[in-house]
N, C-alpha and C positions, 0 to 999 in steps of 0.2 A: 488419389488427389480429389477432394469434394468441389463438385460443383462450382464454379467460380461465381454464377449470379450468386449461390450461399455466403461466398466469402465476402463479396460486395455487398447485399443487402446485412448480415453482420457489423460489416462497418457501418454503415449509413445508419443502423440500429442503436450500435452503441454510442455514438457517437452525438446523434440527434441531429447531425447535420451533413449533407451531401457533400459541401465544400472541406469540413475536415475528412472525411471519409475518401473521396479523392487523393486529398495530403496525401493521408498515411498508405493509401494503396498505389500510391504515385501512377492515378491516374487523370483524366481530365473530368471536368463536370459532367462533361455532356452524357461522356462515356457512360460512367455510373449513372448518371440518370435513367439513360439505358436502358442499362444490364436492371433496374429495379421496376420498368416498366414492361421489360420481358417477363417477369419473374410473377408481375401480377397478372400481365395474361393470360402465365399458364395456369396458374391459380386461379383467375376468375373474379379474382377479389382485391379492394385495396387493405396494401400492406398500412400503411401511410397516409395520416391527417395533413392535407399542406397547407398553413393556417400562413396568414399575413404575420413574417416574421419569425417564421420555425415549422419542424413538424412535429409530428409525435406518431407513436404506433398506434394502429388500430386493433382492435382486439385480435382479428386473424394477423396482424402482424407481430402483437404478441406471443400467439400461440407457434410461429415459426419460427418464430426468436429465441423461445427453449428449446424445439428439435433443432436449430441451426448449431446453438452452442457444442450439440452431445453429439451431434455428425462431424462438427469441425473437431473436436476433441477426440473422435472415434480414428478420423482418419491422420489427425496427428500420431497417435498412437502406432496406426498405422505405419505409418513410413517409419516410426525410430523403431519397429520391430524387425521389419525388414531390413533397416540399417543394420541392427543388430546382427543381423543373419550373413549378413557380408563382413561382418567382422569390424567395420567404421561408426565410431562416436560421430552421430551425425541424426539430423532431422529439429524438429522446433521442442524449445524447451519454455514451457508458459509457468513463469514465474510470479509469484503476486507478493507484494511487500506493504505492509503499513508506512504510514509517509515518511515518517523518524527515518527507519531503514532504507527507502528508497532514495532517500534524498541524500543523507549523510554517509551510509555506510553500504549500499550495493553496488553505487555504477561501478567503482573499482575491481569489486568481487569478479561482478560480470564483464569489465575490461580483460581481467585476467584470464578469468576463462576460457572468452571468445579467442583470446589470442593461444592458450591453449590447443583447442577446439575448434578451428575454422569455420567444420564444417554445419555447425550447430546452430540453428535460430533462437537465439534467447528472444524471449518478447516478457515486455514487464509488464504488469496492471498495479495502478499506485489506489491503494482506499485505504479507511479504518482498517485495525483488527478484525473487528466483526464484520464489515464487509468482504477480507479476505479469506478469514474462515467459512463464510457461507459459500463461498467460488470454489473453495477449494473441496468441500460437501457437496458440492454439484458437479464437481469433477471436472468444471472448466478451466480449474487452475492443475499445472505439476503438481506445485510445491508454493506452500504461503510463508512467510518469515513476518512474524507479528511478535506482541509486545506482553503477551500473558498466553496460557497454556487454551489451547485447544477445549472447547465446553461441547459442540456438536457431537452427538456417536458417529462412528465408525471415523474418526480421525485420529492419528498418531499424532503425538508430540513429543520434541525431541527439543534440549537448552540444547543451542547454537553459540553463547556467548552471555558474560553480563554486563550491566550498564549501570551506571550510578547517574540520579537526577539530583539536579541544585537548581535554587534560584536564580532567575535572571532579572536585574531591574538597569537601571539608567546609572550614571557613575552619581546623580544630584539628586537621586528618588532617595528618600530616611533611613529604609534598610543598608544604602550602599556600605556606611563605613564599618558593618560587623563582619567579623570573621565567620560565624555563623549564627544559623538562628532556627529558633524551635517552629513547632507547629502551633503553639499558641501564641507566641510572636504576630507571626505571619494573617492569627486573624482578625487583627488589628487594620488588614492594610489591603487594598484596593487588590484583589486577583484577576488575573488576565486567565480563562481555562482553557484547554479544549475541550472539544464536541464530545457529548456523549457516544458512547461506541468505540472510543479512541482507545486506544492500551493505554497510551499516559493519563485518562482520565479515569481510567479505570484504579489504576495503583496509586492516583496521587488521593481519589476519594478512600480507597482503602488504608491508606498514609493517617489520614486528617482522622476518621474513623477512629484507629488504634489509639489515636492520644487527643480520643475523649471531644470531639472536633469533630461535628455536623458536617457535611461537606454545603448543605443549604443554607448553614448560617454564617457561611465567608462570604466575603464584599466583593461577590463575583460581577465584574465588569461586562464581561462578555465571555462569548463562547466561541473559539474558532476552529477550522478545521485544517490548520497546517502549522507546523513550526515554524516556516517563513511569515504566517501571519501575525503567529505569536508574537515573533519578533518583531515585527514592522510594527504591532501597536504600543509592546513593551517599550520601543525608543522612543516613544513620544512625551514616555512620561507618565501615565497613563495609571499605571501599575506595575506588580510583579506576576512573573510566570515561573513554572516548574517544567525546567523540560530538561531532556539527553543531555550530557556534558559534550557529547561527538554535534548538539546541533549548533553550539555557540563558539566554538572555536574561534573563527574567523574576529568577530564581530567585540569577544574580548585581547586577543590581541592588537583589532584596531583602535582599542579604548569608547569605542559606543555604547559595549556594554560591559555589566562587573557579574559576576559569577558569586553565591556564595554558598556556602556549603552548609546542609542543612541538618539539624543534630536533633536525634538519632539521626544517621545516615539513610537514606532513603534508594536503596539497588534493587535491581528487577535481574531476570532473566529473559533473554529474547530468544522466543523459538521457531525451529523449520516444525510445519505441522503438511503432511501428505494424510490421504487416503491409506486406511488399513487393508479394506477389501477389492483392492485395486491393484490391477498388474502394476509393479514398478521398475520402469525398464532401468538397464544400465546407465543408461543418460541422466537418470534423474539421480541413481544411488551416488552418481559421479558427483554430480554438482553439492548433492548434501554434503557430501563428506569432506567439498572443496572448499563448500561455502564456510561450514562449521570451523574450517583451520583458518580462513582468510577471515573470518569474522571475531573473532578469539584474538588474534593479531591486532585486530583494528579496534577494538573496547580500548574503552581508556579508564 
């Protein structure tokens, strides 16, 4: 078990804030306060800028915030091997998903499981693709589920599932009343993106691309970093967006928004990417293989 000031200055790290850091470790302020001004004693040094309105880490608080990750990930490790050794699927399973995935199509995977699997801490980290590929290259993540094929060395990639993207605009935005529509269509007309770094920016620029379509010279509105933002700007009217057909579900059967499908068709594949030169205990081969059937079920 590591150090618990570790696990507490960790949170307060990642988090950038004492008050979430407590949440999530459901403890009080004070407490962590603490456990983080123990932590600098022994050290000698401040971890932590405490500016009017926030903190930030100071360079030696940066420099324990990469050994914290690889001790906290070492001693995870730890426990599901020695779980292993008793025979029990058991100990923390650190899971990382691009938003798409985390939002729309994991909590159920990992509902399932857990109830599978009692005895197992799933813990999720939601970012871009390339945010999650890079956690998972630093070994702070199990397993990352993202929206294009692993590009870092020494990463596996493995399709889990595929997914088909369509337009989304308002039922009274021009495009609404086609059944579908090209990519030269669409660059006629006001784009809502996501953020660079994203999977779905990444395959809808490489979309636009194929058929002869700049992705710089579409009437890009803005750039956001979630499908719920997506959407939220998309109802306003604003313009159209390209995302998951799993992310709109809800939102065309309540008639807020229309769906249209886009010709050529526009399908990706979504993958589990782990570490190649990495132990990979049974827990995690579990879940790949779990996630892979429950995720294949759930594409639409």
């Amino acid at each position: 078990m590591a150090d618990r000031r570790l696990q507490v200055f960790h949170a307060v790290a990642k988090n950038l804030s004492f008050t979430r850091a407590a949440d999530a470790l459901f403890m009080s302020q004070p407490a962590v306060t603490f456990q983080i001004k123990q932590l600098e004693e022994q050290y000698g040094t401040r971890l932590f800028e405490r500016r009017h309105g926030g903190i930030s880490l100071t360079p030696a608080g940066e420099l324990v915030l990469s050994f914290a990750e690889k001790i906290l990930a070492l001693s995870d490790e730890m426990e599901t091997r020695l779980g292993e050794m008793t025979g029990e699927m058991r100990g923390p399973l650190l899971v990382g998903a691009s938003t798409t995935i985390a939002e729309f199509m994991l909590p159920r995977v990992l509902g399932e499981f857990n109830a599978l699997y009692p005895q197992v801490r799933a813990r999720l980290f939601v970012a871009n693709s390339e945010s999650i590929e890079g956690r998972v290259a630093e070994h702070t993540l199990d397993i990352g589920l993202i929206e294009a094929p692993a590009k870092l060395p020494g990463l596996a990639s493995q399709i889990c599932c595929e997914d088909e993207l369509q337009v989304i605009c308002t039922p009274d935005y021009p495009l609404a009343g086609m059944t579908s529509v090209t990519p030269k269509v669409l660059a006629d007309y006001e784009f809502i993106s996501r953020e660079p770094g994203s999977g779905t920016r990444e395959i809808t620029d490489s979309y636009f691309r194929a058929h002869k379509i700049a992705p710089e010279t579409l009437k890009t509105q803005m750039e956001l970093g979630s499908p719920e933002a997506l959407k939220g700007v998309v109802s306003t009217g604003l313009g159209f967006a390209i995302v998951s057909r799993a992310v709109v579900d809800k939102e065309i059967r309540l008639g807020g928004l229309v769906a249209i499908a886009l010709h050529p068709p526009l399908k990706r594949s979504l993958y589990l990417v782990h570490p190649q030169d990495r132990f990979q205990s049974r827990l995690a081969a579990t879940f790949i293989d779990f996630a892979k059937s429950k995720l294949k079920d759930l594409a639409l």
